[in-house]
C-alpha positions as CSV (number, residue, x, y, z in Angstrom):
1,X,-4.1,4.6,-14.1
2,X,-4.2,0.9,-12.6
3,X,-6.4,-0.4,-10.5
4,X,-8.0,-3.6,-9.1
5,X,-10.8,-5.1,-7.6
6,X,-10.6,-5.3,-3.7
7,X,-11.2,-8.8,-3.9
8,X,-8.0,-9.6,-6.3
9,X,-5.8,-8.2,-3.5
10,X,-3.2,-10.9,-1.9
11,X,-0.6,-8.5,-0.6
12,X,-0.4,-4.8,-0.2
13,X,3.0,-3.4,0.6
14,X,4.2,-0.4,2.2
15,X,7.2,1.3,0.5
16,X,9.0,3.9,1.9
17,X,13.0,5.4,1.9
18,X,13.9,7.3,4.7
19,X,14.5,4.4,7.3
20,X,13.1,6.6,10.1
21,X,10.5,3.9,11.1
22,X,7.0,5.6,10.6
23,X,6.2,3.5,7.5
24,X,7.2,0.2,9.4
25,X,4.9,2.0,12.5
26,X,2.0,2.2,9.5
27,X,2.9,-1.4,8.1
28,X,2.0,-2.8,11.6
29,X,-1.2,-0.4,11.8
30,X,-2.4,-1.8,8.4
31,X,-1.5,-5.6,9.1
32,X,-3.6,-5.1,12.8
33,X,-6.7,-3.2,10.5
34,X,-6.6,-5.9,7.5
35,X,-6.1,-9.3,10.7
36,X,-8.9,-11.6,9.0
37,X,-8.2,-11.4,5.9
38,X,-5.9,-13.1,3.9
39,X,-4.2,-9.7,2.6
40,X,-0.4,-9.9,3.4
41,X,1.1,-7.2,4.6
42,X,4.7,-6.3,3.9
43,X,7.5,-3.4,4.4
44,X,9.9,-3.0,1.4
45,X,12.1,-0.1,0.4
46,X,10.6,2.0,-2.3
47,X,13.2,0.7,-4.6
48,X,13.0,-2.8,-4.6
49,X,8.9,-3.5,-4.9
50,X,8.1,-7.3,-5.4
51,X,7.0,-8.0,-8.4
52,X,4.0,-9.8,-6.5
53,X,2.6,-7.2,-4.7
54,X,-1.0,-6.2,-5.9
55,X,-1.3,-2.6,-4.3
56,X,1.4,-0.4,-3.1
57,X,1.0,2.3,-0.3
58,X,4.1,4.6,-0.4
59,X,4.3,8.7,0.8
60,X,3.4,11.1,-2.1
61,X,6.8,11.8,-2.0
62,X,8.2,8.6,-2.9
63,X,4.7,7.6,-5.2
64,X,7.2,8.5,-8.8
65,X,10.1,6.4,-7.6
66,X,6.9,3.7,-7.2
67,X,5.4,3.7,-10.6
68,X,9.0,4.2,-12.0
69,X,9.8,0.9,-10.2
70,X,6.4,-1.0,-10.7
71,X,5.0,1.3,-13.7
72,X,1.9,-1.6,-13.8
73,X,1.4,-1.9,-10.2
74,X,-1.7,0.0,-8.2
75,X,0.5,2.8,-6.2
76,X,-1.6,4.6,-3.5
77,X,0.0,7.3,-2.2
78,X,-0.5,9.0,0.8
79,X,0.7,12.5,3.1
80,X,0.2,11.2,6.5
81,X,1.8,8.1,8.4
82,X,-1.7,7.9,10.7
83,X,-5.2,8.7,9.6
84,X,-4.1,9.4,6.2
85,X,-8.0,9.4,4.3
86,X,-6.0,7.3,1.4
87,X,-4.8,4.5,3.6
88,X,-8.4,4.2,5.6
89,X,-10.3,3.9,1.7
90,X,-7.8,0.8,0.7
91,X,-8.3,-0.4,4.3
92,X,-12.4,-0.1,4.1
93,X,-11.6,-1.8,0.2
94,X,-10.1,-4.4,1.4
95,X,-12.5,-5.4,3.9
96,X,-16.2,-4.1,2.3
97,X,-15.5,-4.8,-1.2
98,X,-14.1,-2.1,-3.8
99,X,-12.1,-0.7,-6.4
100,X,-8.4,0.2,-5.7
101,X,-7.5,3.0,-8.1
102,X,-3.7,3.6,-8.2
C-alpha cells in the first residue's frame, strides 16, 4: 500500500464519476480547509488521474477504478461527501504533519 509523508504532498485530487456535483462540492470544501498551504487542489474524473497528483481522494466506490488508473499513487477513499473521518485525517495531514497511507 503507498503512502507519503504529509510534507511531500503538492496536489491532492478529488476523483469521482457520476457528474452529480458532490465531489466538486467536496473539492471546494478541501481547497477552503487546505487555503495556506501550498497543496493544490483539483477535480478530475476518476479515469483520467494526472500523473502528477501526490494523493487521490475518490468514493470507495470508485477507489479500484483509482489504483487501476494510478496503481502507484496514494488513493484515499472515502463513503461520505461531508465529514467523511478519511477526508478530515488527510486534511489534519496535510496541515499538522503526517503520514498519508493509500
Amino acid at each position: 500500500m503507498p503512502s507519503i509523508e504529509s510534507t511531500d504532498v503538492k496536489k491532492l485530487v478529488i476523483a469521482c464519476d457520476a457528474g452529480m456535483g458532490s465531489s466538486v462540492m467536496l473539492a471546494s470544501n478541501v481547497k477552503k480547509q487546505l487555503k495556506g498551504t501550498s497543496v493544490i487542489v483539483e477535480h478530475t474524473p476518476v479515469d483520467h488521474i494526472p500523473a502528477d497528483a501526490d494523493v487521490v481522494m475518490c468514493h470507495a466506490g470508485l477507489a479500484e477504478r483509482a489504483r487501476k488508473t494510478r496503481p502507484d499513487m496514494v488513493i484515499v477513499p472515502f463513503r461520505l461527501f461531508m465529514g467523511d473521518p478519511a477526508v478530515t485525517k488527510v486534511i489534519n495531514a496535510i496541515k499538522n504533519g503526517g503520514t498519508i497511507d493509500g
